[in-house]
N, C-alpha and C positions, 0 to 999 in steps of 0.2 A: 422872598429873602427874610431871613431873621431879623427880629428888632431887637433893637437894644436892651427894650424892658427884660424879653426874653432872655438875653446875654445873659444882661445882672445879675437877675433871679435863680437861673440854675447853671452858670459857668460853674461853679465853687463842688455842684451835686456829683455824688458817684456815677463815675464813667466816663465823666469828662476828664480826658487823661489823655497825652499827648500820644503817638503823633497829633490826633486831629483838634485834642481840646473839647470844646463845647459843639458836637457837631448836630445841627439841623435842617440840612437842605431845601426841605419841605414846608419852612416855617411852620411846624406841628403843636411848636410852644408858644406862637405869637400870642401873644394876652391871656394866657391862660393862666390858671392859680394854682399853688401849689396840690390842692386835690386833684387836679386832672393831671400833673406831673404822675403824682405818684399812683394813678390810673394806670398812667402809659408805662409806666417803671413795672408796676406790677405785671402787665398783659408780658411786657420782655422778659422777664424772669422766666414768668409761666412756659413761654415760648421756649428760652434759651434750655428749661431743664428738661422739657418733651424733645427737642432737636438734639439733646447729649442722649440721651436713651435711645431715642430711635438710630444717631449718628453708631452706638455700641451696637445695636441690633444687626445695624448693617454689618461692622465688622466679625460680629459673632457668627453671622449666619451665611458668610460670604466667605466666612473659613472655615465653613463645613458642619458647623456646631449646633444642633436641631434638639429639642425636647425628643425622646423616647417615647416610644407608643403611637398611638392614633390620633387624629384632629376629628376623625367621626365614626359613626358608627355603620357606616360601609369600608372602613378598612386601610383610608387615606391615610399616610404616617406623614408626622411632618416636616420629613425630610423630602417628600414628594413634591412640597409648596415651593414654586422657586420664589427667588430673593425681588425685593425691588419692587417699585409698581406692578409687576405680572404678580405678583402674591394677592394684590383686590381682586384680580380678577377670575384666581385661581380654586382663590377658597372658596368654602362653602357659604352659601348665605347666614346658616346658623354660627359660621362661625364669628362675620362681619356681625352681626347682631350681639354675639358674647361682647367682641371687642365695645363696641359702642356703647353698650350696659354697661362693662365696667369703668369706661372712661369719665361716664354719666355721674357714676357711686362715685370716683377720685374729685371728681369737678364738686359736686355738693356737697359731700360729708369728711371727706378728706382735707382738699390743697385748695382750703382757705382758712382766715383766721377766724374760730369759732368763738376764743373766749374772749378775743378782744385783747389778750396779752401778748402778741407782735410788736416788736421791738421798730419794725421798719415795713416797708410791702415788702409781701413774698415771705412775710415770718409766720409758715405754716407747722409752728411746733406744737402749739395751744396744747402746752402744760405738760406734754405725755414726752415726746420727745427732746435730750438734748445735744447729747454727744460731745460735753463737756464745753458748749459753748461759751457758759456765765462764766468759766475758769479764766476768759479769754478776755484781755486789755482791749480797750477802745482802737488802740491803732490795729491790733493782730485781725480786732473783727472785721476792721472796714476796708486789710487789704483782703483777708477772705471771700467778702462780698465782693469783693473789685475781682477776684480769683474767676466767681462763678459766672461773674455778667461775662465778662469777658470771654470765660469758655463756651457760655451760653450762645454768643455773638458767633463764635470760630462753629457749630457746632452748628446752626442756621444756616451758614455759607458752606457746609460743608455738607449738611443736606440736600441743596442747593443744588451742587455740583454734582452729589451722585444723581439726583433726579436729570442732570441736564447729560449726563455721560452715556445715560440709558439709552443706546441710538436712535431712537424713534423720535424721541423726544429731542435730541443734540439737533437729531437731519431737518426735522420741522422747526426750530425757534433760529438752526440757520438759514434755513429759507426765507422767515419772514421777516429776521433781518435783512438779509440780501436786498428784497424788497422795499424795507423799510430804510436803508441808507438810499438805494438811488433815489426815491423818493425824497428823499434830503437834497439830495444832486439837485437834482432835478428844479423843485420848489426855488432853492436858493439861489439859482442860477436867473430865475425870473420865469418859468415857463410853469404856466398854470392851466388847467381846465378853462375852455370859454363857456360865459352863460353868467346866470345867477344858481348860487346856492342854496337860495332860500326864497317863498314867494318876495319877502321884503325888498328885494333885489341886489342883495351884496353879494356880488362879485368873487369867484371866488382867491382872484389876488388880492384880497382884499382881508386875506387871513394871514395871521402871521406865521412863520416856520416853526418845527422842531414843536418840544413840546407846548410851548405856548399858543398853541394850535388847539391842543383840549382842556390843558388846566389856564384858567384869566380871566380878563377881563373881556380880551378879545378872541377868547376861543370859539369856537364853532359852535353854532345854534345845538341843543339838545336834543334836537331829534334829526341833526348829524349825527350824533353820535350814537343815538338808537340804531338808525341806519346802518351804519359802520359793525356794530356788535352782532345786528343781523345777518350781516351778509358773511361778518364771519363764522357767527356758526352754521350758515348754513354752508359755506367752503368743509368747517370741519367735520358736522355731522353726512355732509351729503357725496361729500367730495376726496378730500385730503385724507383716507381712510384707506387700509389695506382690503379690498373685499374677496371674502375666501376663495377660492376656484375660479378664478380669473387670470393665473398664469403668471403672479408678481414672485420675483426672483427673489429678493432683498430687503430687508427692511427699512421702510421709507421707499417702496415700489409702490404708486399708486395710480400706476395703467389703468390698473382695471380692465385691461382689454381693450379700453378705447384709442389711447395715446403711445405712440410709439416713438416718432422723429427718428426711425430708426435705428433702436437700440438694440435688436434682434439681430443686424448686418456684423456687429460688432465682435471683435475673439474676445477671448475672456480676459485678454491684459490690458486689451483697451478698456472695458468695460471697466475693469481696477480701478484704472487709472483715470476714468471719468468719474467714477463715484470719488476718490480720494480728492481730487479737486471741486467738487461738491461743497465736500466737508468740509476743505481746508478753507473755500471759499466762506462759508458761514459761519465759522470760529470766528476770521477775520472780522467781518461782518457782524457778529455780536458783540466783539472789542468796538469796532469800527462806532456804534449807535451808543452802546455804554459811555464812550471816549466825548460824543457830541453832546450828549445830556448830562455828565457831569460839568463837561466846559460850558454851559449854558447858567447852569449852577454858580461857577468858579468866576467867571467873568465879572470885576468887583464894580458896581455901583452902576447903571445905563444902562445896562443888556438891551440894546436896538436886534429884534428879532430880524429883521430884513434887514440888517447888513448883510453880506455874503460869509461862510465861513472862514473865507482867508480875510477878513477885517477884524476877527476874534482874534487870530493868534500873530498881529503885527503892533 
C-alpha cells in the first residue's frame, strides 16, 4: 500500500491527473526521494516514446508500408519480413545485430542529457535541438509534457494489446489464466495441497491467496519460487511448443502427436467451435485474474488474504 509520505511528496508531480490521481499500486514510491522519482519518471518517458514508435511501426507496416529494396544481400526485400513478433524470428541475424547497434548508439550518445542543460527528465535536447520550445509559457509546457506521458502510457497498453492479439500469444496467456483463476477457486475456497512445503515444515494452507502468495511478508519461501519458474519453463521450452511435423492443425496446437482426447473424431464445425470457446474462455479469464489483483489492491485498509472472495465485495 502507498504511504502517506509518498502521497504528499508527489500527489502535486506530472501525471497525477484524474481519473486516478496519484496512482501507485505497488508502493514503488514508499520512501523514496525525489532522485529516484525522477529515475522512474525518466525509465517512463524513455519507455512511453520507444512504445509510440514501435505502436506507428505496427500501424505503418500493417498497412502494407515497407522500406524499398533489400534487408540483405541474398535478396530478402523487406516487405517479405512479416509484421509482429514473427519479424525476430524472421529476419536475419545481421539484421537483429544492426538493430541492437543502433539502439546501443541512441541509448549512449543520443537520448540522454549530455550537457546537463535539461529543463526536467527525459529533456534530451542538449543544446542542438528545439522546436520552438523556450517560445513556450510554463503552463503550455507542462500540458505538453502531460500530452507525451500520457501518449506515452496509451502507447504501452497498446503494445501490449497487439502483442497479446497475436494468437499464440492471446491462446497461451488464456490458458494460464484459466489455470490461474481456478486456482484462485480453489485455494480460497480452503482446499490446499497436503504435506509441508518447505523442510521447515509449513504447511502448505499456511500460505496466503492471490498475490500475496509471492509478493510479502508471508509469501512463499524463495526457492518456491525458483521451483515454480522452473517448472515453467520447462512446460514452455519442452512442452507448450508447436513442434514441426507432428500433424498440429492450428495455432496454439500442441499435440505434438502425443495428445488427442479425441480431436481428430471431430467435423470441422465442431472443431470451430471448440477452439472459439477456448478463446473466449481465456479472454474471460484474463479479465477474470486482472479483476482479482486489482481488488486486492482496491480493498481499502485490512486486505485479510483468507477471507473468501465473496467477503471482498460485501
Amino acid at each position: 500500500a502507498q504511504t502517506s509520505t509518498a502521497l504528499n511528496a508527489f500527489e502535486s508531480e506530472l501525471g497525477a491527473q484524474p481519473p486516478l490521481g496519484f496512482y501507485d499500486p505497488l508502493g514503488l514510491l514508499d520512501g523514496v526521494d525525489q532522485a529516484r522519482f525522477d529515475r522512474l519518471r525518466y525509465v517512463e518517458l524513455k519507455h512511453g516514446r520507444i512504445s509510440q514508435l514501435a505502436f506507428l511501426g505496427q500501424i505503418v507496416t500493417r498497412a502494407g508500408i515497407h522500406l524499398p529494396g533489400r534487408i540483405d544481400s541474398a535478396g530478402d526485400t523487406f516487405d517479405s519480413i512479416p509484421n509482429g513478433f514473427a519479424a525476430l524470428s524472421a529476419m536475419p541475424v545481421e539484421g537483429i545485430y544492426q538493430i541492437v547497434g543502433f539502439i546501443g548508439f541512441m541509448e549512449f550518445y543520443v537520448m540522454k542529457d549530455l550537457t546537463g542543460e535539461g529543463e526536467f527528465a527525459g529533456d534530451f535536447r542538449n543544446g542542438a535541438i528545439d522546436f520552438g520550445w523556450d517560445s513556450f509559457d510554463e503552463e503550455t509546457k507542462l500540458s505538453k509534457r502531460a500530452i507525451e506521458l500520457n501518449n506515452g502510457r496509451a502507447a504501452m497498453m497498446g503494445n501490449l494489446g497487439l502483442m497479446v492479439h497475436e494468437q499464440h500469444v492471446e491462446i497461451k496467456h488464456g490458458r494460464i489464466s484459466q489455470l490461474a483463476f481456478l486456482g484462485q477457486v480453489v485455494t480460497r475456497a480452503g482446499i490446499h495441497l497436503p504435506g509441508s512445503i518447505n523442510y521447515a515444515g509449513d504447511s502448505f494452507d499456511s500460505f496466503p491467496n492471490g498475490v500475496a502468495a509471492l509478493i510479502g511478508p508471508d509469501s512463499i519461501p524463495t526457492a518456491g519460487l525458483v521451483q515454480l519458474v522452473a517448472f515453467i519453463g520447462l512446460l514452455e521450452i519442452g512442452f507448450m511448443k508447436d513442434v514441426p511435423g507432428t500433424g498440429n492443425e492450428f495455432v496454439g496446437d500442441f499435440r505434438n502427436g502425443y495428445i488427442d482426447f479425441g480431436w481428430d473424431d471431430f467435423d470441422e464445425e465442431t472443431k470451430l467451435q471448440k477452439r472459439a470457446i477456448e478463446l473466449n474462455n481465456g479472454r474471460a479469464a484474463m479479465m477474470g485474474i486482472l479483476g482479482l489483483m486489482v481488488h486486492e489492491e482496491i480493498v481499502p485498509l485490512g486486505y485479510d488474504p483468507d477471507l473468501p472472495i465473496i467477503g471482498h465485495l460485501v
